[in-house]
C-alpha positions as CSV (number, residue, x, y, z in Angstrom):
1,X,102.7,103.0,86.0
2,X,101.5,104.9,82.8
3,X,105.1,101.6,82.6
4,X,132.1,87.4,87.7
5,X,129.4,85.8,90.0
6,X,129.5,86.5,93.4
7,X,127.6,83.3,95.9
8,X,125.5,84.3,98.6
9,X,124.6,82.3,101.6
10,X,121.6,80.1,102.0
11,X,119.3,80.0,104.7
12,X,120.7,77.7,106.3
13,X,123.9,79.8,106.8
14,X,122.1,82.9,108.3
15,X,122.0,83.5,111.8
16,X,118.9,83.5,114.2
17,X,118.9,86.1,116.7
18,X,118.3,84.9,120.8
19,X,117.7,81.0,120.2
20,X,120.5,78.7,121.8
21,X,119.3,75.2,119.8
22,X,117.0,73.6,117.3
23,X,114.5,73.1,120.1
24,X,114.0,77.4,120.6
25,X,114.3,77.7,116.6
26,X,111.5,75.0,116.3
27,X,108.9,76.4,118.9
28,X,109.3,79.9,117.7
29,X,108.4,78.9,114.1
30,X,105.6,77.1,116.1
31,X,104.4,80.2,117.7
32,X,104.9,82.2,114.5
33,X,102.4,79.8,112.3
34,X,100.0,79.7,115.4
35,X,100.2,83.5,114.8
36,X,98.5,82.5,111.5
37,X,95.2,81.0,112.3
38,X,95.0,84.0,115.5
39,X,96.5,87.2,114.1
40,X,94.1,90.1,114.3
41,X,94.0,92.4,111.2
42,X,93.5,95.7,113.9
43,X,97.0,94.0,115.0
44,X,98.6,93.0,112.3
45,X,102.0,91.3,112.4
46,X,104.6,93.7,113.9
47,X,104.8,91.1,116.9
48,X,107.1,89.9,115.0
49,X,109.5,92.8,114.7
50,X,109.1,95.1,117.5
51,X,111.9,98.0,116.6
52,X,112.1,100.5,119.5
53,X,112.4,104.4,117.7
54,X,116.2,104.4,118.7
55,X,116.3,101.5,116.1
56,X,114.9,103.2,113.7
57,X,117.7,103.8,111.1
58,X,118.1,104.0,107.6
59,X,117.9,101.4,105.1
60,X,121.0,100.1,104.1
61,X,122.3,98.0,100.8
62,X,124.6,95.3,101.9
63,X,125.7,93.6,98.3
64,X,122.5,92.1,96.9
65,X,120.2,92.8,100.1
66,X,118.5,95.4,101.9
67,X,119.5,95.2,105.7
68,X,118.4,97.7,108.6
69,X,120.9,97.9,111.7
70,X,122.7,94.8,109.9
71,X,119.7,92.8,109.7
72,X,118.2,91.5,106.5
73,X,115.2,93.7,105.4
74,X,113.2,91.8,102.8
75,X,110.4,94.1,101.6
76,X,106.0,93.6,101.4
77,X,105.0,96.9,100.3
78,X,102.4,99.1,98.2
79,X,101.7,102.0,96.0
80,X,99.8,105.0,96.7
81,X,100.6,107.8,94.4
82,X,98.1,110.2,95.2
83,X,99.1,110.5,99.3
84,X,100.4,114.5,99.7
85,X,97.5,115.6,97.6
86,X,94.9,114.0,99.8
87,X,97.0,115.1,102.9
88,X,96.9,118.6,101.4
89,X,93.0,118.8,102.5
90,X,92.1,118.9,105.8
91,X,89.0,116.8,104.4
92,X,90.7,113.8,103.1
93,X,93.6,113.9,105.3
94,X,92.4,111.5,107.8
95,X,92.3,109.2,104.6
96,X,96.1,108.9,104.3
97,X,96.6,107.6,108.9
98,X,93.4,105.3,107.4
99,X,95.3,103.7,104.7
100,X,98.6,103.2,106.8
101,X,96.6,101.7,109.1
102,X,95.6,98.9,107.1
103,X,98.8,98.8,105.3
104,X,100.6,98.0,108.6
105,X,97.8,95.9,109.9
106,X,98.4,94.0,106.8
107,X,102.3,93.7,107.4
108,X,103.4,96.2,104.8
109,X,106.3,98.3,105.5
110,X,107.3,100.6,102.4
111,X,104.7,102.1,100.2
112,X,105.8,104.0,97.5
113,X,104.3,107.6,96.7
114,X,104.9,110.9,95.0
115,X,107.3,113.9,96.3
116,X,105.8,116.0,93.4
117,X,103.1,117.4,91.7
118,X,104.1,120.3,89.1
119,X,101.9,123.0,88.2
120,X,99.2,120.9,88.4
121,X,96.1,121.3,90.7
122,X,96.7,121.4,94.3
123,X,100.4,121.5,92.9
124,X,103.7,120.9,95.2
125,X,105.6,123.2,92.6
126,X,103.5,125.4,91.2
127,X,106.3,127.0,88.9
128,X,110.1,126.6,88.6
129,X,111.6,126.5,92.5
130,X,107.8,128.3,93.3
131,X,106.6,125.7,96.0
132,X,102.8,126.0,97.9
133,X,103.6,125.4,101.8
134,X,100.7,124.3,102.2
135,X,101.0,121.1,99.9
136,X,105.0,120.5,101.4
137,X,103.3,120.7,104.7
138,X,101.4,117.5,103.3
139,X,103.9,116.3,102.7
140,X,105.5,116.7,106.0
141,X,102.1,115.2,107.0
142,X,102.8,112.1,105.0
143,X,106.0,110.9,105.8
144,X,105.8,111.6,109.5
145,X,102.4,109.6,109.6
146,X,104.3,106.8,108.1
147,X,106.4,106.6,110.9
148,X,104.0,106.4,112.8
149,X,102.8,102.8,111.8
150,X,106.0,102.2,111.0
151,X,106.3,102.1,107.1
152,X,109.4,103.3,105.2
153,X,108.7,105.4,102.1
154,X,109.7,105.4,98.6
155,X,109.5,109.1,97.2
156,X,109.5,109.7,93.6
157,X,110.7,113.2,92.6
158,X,109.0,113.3,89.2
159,X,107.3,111.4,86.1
160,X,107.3,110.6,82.2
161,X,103.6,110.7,81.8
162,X,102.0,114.0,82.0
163,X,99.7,112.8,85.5
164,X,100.9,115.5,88.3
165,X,103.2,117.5,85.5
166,X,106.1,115.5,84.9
167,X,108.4,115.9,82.2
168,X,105.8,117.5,80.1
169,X,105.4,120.6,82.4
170,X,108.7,121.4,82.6
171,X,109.0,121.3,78.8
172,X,106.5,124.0,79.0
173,X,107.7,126.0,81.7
174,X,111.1,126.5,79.5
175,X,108.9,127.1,76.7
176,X,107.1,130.2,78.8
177,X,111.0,131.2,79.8
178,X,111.4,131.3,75.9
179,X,113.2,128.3,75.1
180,X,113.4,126.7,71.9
181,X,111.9,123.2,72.7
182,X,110.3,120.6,70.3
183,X,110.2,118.0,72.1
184,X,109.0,116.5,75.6
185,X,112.5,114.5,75.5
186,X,114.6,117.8,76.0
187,X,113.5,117.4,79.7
188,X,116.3,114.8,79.6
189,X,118.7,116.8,77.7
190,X,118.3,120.7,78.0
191,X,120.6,122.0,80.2
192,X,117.9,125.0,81.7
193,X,115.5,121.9,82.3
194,X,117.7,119.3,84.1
195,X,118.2,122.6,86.4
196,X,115.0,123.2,86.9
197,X,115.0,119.1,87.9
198,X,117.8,119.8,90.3
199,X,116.6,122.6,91.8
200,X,113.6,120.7,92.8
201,X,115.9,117.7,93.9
202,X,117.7,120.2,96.0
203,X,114.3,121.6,97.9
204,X,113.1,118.4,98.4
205,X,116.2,116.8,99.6
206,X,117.2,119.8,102.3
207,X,113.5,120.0,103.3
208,X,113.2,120.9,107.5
209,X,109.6,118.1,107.9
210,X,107.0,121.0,110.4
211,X,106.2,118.1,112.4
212,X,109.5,116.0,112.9
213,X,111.9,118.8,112.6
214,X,114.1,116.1,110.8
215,X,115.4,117.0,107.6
216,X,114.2,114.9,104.5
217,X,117.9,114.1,103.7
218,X,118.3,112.7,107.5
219,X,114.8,111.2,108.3
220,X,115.1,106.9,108.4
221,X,111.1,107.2,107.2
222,X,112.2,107.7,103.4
223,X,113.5,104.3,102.2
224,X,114.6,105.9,98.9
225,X,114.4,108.6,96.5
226,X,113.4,108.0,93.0
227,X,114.8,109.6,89.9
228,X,111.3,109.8,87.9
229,X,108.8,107.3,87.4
230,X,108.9,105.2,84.3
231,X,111.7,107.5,82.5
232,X,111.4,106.9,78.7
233,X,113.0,109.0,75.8
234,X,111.5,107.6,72.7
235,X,113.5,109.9,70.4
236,X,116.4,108.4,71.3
237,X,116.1,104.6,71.2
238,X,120.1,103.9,71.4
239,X,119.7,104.8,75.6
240,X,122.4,107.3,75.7
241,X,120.1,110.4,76.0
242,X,118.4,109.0,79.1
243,X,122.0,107.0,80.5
244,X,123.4,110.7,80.5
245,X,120.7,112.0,82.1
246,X,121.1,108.8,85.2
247,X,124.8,109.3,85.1
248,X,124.3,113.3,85.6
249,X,121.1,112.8,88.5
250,X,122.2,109.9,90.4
251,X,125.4,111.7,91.0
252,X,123.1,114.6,92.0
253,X,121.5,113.4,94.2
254,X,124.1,111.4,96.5
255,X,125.8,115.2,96.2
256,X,123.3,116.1,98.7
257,X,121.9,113.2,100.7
258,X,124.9,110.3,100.5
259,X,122.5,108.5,103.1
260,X,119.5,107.2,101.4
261,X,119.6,104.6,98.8
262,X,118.5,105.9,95.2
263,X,116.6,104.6,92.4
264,X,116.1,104.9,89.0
265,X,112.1,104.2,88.5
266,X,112.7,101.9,85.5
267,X,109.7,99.7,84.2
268,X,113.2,97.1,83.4
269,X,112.4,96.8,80.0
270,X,115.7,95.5,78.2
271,X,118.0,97.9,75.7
272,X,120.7,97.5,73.3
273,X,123.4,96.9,75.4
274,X,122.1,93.5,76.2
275,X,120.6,92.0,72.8
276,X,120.3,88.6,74.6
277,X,118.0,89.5,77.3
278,X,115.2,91.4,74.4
279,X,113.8,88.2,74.2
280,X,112.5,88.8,77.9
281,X,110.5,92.0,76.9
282,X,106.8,91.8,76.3
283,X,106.9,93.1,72.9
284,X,109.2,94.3,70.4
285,X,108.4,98.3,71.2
286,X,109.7,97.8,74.3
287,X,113.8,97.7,73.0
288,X,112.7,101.1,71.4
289,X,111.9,103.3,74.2
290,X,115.3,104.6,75.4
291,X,115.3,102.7,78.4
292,X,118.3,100.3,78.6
293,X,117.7,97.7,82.2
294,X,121.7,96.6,82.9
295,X,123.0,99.7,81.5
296,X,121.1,102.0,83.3
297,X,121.5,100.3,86.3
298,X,125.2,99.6,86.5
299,X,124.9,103.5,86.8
300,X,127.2,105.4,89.5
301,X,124.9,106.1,92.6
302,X,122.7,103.9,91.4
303,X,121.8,101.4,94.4
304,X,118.9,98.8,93.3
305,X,117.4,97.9,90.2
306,X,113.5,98.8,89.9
307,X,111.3,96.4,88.0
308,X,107.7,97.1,87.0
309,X,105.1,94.4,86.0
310,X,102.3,94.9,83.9
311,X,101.3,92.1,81.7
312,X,97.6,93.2,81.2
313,X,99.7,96.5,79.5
314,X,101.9,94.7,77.4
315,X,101.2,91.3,77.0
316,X,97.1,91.5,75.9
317,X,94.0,93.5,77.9
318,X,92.2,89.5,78.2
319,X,93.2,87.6,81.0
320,X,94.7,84.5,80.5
321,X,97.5,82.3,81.7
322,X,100.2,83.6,79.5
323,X,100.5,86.7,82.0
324,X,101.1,84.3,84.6
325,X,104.2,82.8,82.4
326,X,105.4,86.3,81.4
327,X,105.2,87.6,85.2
328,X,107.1,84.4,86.3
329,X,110.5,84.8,83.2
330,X,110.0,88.5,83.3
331,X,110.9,88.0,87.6
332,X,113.6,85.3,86.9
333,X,115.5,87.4,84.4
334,X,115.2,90.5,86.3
335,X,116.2,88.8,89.5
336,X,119.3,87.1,87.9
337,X,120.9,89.9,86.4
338,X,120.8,92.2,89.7
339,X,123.0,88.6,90.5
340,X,124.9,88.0,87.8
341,X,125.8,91.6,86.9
342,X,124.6,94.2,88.4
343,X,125.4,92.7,92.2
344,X,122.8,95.0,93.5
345,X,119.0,94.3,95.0
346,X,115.9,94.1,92.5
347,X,112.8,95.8,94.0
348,X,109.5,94.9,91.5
349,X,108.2,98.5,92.5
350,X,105.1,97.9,90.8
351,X,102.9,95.1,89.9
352,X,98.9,94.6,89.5
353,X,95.9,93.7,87.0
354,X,92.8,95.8,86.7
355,X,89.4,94.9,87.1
356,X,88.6,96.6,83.8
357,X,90.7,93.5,81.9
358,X,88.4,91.4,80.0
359,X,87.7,88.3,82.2
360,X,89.0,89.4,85.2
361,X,88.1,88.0,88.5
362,X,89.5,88.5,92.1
363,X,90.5,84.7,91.8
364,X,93.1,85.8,89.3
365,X,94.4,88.8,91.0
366,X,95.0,86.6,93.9
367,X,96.8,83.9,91.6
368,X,98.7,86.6,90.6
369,X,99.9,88.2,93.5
370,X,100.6,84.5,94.6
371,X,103.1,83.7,91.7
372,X,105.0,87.0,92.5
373,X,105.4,86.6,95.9
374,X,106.5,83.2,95.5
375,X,109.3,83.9,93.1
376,X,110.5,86.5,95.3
377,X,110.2,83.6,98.1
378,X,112.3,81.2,95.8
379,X,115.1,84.1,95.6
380,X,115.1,84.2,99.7
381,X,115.9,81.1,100.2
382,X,118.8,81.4,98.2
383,X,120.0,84.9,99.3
384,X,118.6,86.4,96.6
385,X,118.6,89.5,94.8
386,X,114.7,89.5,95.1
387,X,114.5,92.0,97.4
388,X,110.6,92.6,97.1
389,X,107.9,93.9,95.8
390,X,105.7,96.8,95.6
391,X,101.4,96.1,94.8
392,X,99.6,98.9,92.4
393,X,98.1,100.0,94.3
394,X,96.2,100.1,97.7
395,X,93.4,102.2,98.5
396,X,91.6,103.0,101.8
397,X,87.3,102.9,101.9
398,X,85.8,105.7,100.3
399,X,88.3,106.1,97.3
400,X,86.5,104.4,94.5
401,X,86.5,107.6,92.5
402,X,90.2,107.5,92.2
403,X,90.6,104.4,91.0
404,X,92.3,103.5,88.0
405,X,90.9,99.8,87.9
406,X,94.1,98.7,89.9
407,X,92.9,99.3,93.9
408,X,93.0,97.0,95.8
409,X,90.9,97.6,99.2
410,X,91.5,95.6,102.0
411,X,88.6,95.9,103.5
412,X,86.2,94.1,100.9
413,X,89.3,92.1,99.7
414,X,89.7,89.2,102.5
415,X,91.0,86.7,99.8
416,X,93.8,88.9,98.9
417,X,94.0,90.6,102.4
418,X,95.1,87.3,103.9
419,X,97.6,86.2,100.9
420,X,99.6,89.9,101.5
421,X,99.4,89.2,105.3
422,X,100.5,85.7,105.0
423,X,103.6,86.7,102.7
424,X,104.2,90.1,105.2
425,X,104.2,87.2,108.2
426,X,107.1,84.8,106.5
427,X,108.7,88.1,105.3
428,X,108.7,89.4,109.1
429,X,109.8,86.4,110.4
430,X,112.8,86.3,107.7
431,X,113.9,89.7,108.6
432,X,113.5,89.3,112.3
433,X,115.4,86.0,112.7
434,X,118.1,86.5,110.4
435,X,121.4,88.4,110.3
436,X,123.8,88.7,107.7
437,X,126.5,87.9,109.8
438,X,126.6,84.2,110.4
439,X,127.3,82.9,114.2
440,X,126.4,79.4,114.0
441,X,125.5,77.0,111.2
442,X,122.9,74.8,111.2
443,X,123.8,71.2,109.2
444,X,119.8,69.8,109.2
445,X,117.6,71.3,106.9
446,X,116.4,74.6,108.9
447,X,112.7,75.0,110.4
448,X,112.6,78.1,109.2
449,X,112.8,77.1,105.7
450,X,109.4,74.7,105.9
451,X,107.5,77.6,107.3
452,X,108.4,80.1,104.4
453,X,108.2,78.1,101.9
454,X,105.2,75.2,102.5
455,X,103.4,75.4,99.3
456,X,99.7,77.1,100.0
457,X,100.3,80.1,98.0
């Protein structure tokens, strides 16, 4: 943070893996909501979808749905932007096997983090192509750990805001190369500065991991590799600055790993090319920040749309229900344009509310995080574009000094610890019964439809 229609099948018309009648379907569901009331959180959930290593294989994007070895793969996953830094000392590093602990206790399977830090303390690049081995090493660290407890990673390869570098620190390393810059925007547009992006792209990208010996561009952990997070070019509200810059990166990128799915790290606010949909934004600014949601994302290599979801940002700092009502349309749009025209998945790659809002209680955060899981639910029912979403952000114990008012820990959270483990259960179950190719049909309304979707959220 800083910020023609194609049908899909029901659930009734997806198939469920090693049942031979209603009766198997029936007393698996049964043994799935027993699982419930007796799940252990040292255990967590991943009864329900044992995958040996040899299945370990990358994400895929089958027309409007994530699928792993041709299964569905509907996603309950996290943040944690601050992973390869911690991993980088040997004092805090136990803190990053600590929070993927919990994470996967908790059912989560992608967490989203950096794959950057530019010139910054404890930096990954500490000038143009200049890299610590040290800090890649924790980064190493952090993406075979996560395979370890079995959680996909999304890696973002650089921000807007100025938090580990960014855009701004490439602005002034041109501007110590001698280069005529004004503006923080030229990162988009100067030619010596998008190479100074791709050259980073390219280390990243063709990285050998010390402790897997798998290359980045080959390793199933990585989910995904984002562009930047929250790209924005103000000085250029028409969008065609930042859709060049897509158009030229996206390509980029699938140049070197045509593997891994790619993303753009949009926030999904709505641009000119789609004056109808501005009335979905939270505030007028929002059409004026270069950012353009169906444009951008009908983008060559370009595989799902990213949605963030801050209405304690944009809507008003005071709690109230009208962030409930904006999180709810704000979803609905989102998800019916990755339908409608974009034919693509819509990850919400980020969603929260701080504890420093006025009236804030943990009552609300739990509402919310209820009302996004449940339109998500809504959309998998259906066949969905809602493909998942993303929490800002988790932290392990002992972290407090880090956080920006978002942290959730699950430890001293159980209210919210048991609504994310009851949506990672129905999301497990989804994923491990399903297949999106259809062997039978099932004419009665399917079992597995009451236990998704019984209204307790």
């Amino acid at each position: 943070m800083a910020e023609e229609r194609r049908e899909f099948p029901s659930l009734q018309s997806w198939t469920v893996f090693g049942l031979n009648g209603d009766w198997g379907f029936e007393s698996t569901v049964e043994e799935t909501q027993n699982h419930l009331s007796h799940a252990s959180t040292h255990h967590g959930i991943y009864d329900l979808q044992v995958r040996e290593d040899d299945d370990w294989q990358m994400v895929q994007k089958q027309g409007n749905q994530f699928v792993v070895n041709d299964q569905p793969f509907y996603v309950n996953g996290f943040n944690t932007y601050w992973l390869m830094v911690f991993a980088a000392d040997q004092s805090t590093r136990g803190k990053v096997s600590e929070l993927f602990h919990q994470a996967s206790s908790a059912g989560l399977t992608v967490c989203r983090t950096w794959a950057f830090n530019d010139g910054q303390w404890r930096a990954l690049q500490t000038s143009p192509s200049v890299y610590d081995e040290e800090v890649f090493k924790a980064l190493d660290f952090v993406i075979s750990e996560a395979k370890k407890y079995k959680i996909r990673l999304i890696l973002s390869l650089t921000n807007n805001w100025d938090a580990y570098g960014g855009k701004a620190q490439y602005v002034k390393w041109g501007k110590a190369a001698g280069l005529n810059l004004t503006s923080d925007d030229e990162f988009f547009s100067h030619t010596t500065l998008k190479s100074y992006y791709k050259a980073h792209v390219k280390t990243v990208l063709n990285r050998v991991n010390t402790f897997t010996n798998l290359t980045y561009k080959n390793d199933p952990t990585i989910f995904a590799w984002e562009l930047m997070n929250e790209p924005r070019c103000t000085s250029d509200p028409s969008g065609d600055t930042l859709q060049s810059w897509i158009q030229e990166m996206a390509v980029y990128v699938k140049s070197i790993d045509a593997k891994h799915l790619v993303e753009i790290g949009l926030e999904g606010f709505y641009g000119p090319s789609a004056p109808d949909r501005a009335k979905f934004n939270p505030n007028s600014y929002a059409t004026q920040v270069g950012t353009d949601f169906i444009r951008n994302h009908q983008t060559l290599g370009v595989d799902f749309a990213s949605v963030h979801i801050y209405a304690d940002s944009w809507i008003s700092q005071t709690i109230s229900d009208a962030h409930l009502q904006f999180t709810k349309s704000w979803m609905e749009a989102h998800i019916e344009d990755a339908e409608k025209y974009l034919r693509m998945p819509v990850l919400f790659t980020e969603f929260g509310v701080s504890a420093k809002d006025t009236g804030y209680n943990t009552s609300f955060r739990d509402t919310l995080i209820s009302s996004v899981y449940k339109t998500l639910l809504n959309s998998t029912k259906k066949g969905g574009s809602g493909a998942g979403s993303l929490l800002w952000q988790l932290f392990p114990d002992g972290t407090d000094y880090m956080n920006d008012g978002y942290a959730i820990v699950l430890s001293k959270s159980p209210s919210t610890s048991n609504i994310i483990s009851l949506h990672s259960t129905r999301i497990a179950t989804f994923n491990s019964f399903c297949s999106t190719k259809c062997k039978w049909g099932c004419k009665k309304k399917n079992p597995l439809e009451e236990f998704l979707y019984y209204d307790d959220l």
